[in-house]
Backbone as ProteinMPNN parsed JSONL, in Angstrom:
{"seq_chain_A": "XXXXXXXXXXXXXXXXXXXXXXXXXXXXXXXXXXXXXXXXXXXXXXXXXXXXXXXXXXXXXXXXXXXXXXXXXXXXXXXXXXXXXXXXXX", "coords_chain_A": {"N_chain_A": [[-0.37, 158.946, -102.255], [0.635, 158.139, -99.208], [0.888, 154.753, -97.677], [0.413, 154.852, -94.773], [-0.467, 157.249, -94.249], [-2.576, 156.98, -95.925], [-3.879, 154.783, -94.503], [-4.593, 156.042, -91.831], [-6.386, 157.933, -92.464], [-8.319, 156.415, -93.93], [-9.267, 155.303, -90.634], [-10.064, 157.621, -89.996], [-12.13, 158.457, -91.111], [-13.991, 156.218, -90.716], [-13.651, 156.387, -88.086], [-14.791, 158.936, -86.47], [-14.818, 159.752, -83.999], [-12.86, 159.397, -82.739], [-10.695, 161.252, -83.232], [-10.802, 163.473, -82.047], [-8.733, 165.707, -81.035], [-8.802, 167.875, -79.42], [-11.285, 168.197, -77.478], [-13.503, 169.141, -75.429], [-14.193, 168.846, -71.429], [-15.912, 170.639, -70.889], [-18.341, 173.644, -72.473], [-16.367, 175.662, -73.573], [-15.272, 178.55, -75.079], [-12.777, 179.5, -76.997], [-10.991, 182.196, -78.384], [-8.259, 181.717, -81.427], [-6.406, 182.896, -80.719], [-6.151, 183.437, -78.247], [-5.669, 180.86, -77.269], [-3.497, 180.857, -78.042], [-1.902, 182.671, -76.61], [-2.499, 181.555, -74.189], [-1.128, 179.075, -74.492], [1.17, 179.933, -74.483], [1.624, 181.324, -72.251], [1.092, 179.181, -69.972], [4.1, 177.615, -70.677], [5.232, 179.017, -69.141], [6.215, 181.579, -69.884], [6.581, 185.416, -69.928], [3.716, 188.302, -70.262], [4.84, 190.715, -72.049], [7.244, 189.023, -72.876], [5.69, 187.235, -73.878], [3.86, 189.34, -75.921], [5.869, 189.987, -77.514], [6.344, 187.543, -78.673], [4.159, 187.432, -80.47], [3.14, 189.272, -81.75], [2.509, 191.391, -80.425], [0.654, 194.099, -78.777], [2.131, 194.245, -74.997], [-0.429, 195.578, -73.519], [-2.93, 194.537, -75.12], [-2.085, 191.41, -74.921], [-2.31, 191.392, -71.757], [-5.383, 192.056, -72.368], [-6.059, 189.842, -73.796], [-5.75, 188.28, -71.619], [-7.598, 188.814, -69.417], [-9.517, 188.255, -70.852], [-9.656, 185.304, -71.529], [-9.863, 184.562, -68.512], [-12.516, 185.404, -67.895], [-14.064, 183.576, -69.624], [-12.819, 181.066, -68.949], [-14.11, 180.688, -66.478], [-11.699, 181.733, -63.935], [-9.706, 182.614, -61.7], [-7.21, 183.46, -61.858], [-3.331, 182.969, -62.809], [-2.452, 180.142, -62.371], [-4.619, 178.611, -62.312], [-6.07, 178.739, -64.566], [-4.613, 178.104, -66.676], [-4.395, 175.406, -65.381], [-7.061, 174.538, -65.647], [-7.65, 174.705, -68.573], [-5.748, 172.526, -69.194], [-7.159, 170.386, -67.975], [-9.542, 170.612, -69.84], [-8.33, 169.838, -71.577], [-7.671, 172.071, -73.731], [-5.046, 173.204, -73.938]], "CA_chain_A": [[-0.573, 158.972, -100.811], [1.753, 156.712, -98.715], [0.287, 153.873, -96.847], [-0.367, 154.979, -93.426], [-1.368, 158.811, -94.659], [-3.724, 156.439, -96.351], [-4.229, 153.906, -93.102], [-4.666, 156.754, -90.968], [-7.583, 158.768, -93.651], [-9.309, 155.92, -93.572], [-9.13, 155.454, -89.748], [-10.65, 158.318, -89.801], [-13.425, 157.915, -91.773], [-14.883, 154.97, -90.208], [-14.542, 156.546, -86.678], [-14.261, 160.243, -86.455], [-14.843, 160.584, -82.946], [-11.307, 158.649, -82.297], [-9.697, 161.909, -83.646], [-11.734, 164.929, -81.761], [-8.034, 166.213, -79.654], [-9.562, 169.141, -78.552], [-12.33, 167.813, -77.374], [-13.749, 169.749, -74.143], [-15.326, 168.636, -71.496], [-17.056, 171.824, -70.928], [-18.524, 174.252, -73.833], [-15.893, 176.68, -73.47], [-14.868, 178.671, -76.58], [-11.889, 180.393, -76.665], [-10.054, 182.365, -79.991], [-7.202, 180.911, -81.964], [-5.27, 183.664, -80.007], [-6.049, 183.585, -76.523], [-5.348, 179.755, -77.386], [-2.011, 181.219, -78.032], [-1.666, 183.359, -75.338], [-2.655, 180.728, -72.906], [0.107, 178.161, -74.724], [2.575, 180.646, -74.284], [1.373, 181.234, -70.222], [1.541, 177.952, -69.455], [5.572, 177.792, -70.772], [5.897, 180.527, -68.035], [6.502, 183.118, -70.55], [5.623, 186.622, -69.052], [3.498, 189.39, -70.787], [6.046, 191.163, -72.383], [7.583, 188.135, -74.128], [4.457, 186.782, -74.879], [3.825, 189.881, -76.935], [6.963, 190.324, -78.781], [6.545, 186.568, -79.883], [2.764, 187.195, -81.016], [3.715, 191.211, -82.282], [1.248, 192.093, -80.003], [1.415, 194.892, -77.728], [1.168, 193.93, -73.647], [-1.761, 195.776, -73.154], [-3.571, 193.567, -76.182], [-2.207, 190.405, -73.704], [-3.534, 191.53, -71.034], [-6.638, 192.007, -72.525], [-6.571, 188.504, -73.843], [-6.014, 187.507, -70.561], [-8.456, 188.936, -68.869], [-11.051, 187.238, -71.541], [-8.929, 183.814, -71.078], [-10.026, 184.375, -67.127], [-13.537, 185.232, -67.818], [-14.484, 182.71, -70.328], [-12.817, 180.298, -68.26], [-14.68, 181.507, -64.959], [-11.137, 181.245, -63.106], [-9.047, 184.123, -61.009], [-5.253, 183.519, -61.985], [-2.879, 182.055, -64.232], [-2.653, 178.617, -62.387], [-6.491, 178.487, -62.442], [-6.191, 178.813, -65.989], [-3.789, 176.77, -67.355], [-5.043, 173.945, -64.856], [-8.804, 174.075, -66.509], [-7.624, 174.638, -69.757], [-5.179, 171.123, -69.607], [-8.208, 169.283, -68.154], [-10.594, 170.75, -70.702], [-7.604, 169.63, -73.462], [-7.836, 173.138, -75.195], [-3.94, 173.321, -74.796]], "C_chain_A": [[0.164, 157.777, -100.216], [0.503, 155.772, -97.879], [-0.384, 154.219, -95.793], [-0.746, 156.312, -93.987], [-2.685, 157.761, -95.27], [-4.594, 155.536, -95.129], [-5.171, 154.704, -92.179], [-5.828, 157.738, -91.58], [-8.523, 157.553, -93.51], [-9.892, 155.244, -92.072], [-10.485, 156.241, -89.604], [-12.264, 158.355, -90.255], [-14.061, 157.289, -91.072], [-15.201, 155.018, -88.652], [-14.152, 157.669, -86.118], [-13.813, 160.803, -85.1], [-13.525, 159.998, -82.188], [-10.456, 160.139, -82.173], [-10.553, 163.509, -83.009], [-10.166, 165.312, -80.094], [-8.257, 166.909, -78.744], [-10.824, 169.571, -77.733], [-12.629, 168.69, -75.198], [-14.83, 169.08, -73.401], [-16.7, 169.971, -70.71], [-17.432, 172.575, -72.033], [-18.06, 175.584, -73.064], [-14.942, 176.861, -74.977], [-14.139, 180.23, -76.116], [-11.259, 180.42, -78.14], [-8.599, 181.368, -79.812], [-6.337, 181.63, -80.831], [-5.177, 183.661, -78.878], [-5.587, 181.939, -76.203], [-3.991, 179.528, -77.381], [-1.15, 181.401, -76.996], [-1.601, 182.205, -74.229], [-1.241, 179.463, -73.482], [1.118, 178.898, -73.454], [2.624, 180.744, -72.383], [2.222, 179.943, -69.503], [3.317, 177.425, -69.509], [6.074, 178.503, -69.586], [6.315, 181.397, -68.609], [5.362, 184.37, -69.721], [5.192, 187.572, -69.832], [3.994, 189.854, -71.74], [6.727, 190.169, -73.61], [6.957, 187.319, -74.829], [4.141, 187.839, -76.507], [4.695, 190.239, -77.884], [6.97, 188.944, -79.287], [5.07, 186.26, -80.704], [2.719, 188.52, -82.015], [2.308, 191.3, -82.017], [1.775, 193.203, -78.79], [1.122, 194.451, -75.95], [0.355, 194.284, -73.138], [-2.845, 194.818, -73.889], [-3.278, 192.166, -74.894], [-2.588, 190.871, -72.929], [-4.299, 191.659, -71.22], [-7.412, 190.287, -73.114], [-6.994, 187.855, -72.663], [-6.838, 187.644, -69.755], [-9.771, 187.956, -69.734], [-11.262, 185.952, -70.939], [-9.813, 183.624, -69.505], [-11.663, 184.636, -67.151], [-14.408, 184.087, -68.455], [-14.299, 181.411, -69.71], [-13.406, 179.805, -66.598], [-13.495, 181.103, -63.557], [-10.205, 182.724, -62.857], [-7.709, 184.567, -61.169], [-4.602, 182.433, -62.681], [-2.795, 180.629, -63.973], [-4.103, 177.795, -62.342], [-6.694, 177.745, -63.893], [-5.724, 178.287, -67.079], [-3.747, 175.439, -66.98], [-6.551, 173.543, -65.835], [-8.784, 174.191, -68.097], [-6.766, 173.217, -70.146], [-6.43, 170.401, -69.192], [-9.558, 169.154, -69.091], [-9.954, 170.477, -72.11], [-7.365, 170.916, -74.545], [-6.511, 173.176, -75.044], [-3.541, 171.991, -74.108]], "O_chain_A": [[0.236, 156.656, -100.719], [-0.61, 156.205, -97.58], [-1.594, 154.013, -95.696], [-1.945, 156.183, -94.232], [-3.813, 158.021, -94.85], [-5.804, 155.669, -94.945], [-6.258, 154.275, -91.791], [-6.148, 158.513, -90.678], [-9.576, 157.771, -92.911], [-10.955, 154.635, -92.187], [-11.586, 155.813, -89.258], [-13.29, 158.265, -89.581], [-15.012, 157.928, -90.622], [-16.071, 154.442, -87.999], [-13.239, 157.627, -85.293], [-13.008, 161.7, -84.851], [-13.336, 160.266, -81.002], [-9.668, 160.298, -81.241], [-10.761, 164.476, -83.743], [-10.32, 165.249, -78.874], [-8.038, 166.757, -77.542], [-11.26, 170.679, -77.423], [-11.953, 168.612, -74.172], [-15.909, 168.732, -73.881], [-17.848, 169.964, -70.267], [-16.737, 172.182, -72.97], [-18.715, 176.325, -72.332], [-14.302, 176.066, -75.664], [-14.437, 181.257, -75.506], [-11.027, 179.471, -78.889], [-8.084, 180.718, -78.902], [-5.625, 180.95, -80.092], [-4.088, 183.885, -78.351], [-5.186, 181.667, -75.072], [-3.366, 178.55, -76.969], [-0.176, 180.785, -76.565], [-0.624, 182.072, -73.493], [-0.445, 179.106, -72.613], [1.535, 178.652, -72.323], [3.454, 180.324, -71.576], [3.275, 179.769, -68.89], [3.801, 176.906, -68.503], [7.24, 178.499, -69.193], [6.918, 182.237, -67.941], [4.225, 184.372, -69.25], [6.154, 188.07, -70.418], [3.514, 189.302, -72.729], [6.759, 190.394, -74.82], [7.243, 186.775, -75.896], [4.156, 187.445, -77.673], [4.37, 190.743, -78.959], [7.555, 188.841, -80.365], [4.824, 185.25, -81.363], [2.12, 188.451, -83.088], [1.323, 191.304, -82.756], [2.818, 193.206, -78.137], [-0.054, 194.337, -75.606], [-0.011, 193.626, -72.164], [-3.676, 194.315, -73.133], [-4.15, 191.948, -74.053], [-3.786, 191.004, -73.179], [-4.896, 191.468, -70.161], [-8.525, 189.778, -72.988], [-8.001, 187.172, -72.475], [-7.075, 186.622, -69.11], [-10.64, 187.22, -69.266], [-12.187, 185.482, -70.276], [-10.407, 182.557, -69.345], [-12.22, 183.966, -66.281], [-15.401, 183.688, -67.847], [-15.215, 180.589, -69.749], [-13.124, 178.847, -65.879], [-13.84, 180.511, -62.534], [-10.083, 183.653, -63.655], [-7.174, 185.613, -60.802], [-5.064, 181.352, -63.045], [-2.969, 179.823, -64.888], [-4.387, 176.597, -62.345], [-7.22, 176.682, -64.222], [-6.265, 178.06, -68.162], [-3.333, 174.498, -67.657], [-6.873, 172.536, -66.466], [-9.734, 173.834, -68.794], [-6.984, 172.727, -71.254], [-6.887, 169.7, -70.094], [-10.345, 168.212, -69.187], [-10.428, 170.652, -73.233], [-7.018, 170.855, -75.724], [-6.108, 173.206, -76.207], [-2.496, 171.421, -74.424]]}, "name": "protein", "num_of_chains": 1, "seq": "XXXXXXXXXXXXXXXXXXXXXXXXXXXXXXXXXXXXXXXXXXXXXXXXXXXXXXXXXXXXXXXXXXXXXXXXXXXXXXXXXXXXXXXXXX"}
C-alpha cells in the first residue's frame, strides 16, 4: 500500500464522517440510475441521448424522470438538478 493510500485509510478510520460526499441534507433516496439519469440531465443531454448512452429506451427515461421529479417533490428539470446539487446527490 503506498503511503498516502495508507495516510488517507487511516484518515479515514479515525474520522469517518470527514468522508460522507454524498451526504444529503434531506432523506431523499434516489436509484443508482436515476442518479445517472439526473448526471446526464444536468450536462444538458436530452432524452434520447441520455438513453442511447445508458441502452435504455426514452420511454424507460422518462419514466426515471418522472420518479427523479417525484422523489424530489420538484416540477422541471431546473428544479431538479438545482435540489439535487444542494442536496450533493450529483
Amino acid at each position: 500500500m503506498s503511503p498516502s493510500i495508507a495516510y488517507k485509510t487511516l484518515k479515514l478510520l479515525r474520522n469517518p464522517q470527514e468522508f460522507h460526499l454524498k451526504k444529503c441534507h434531506e432523506n431523499i433516496k434516489l436509484s443508482s440510475r436515476e442518479i445517472e439519469v439526473l448526471e446526464q440531465l444536468s450536462r444538458g443531454l436530452n432524452y434520447n441521448i441520455i438513453a442511447l448512452n445508458l441502452f435504455l429506451s426514452p420511454s424507460t427515461i422518462r419514466k426515471h424522470i418522472e420518479n427523479i421529479y417525484t422523489k424530489l417533490k420538484v416540477h422541471n428539470k431546473l428544479e431538479a438538478i438545482e435540489k439535487a446539487k444542494t442536496n450533493r446527490i450529483i
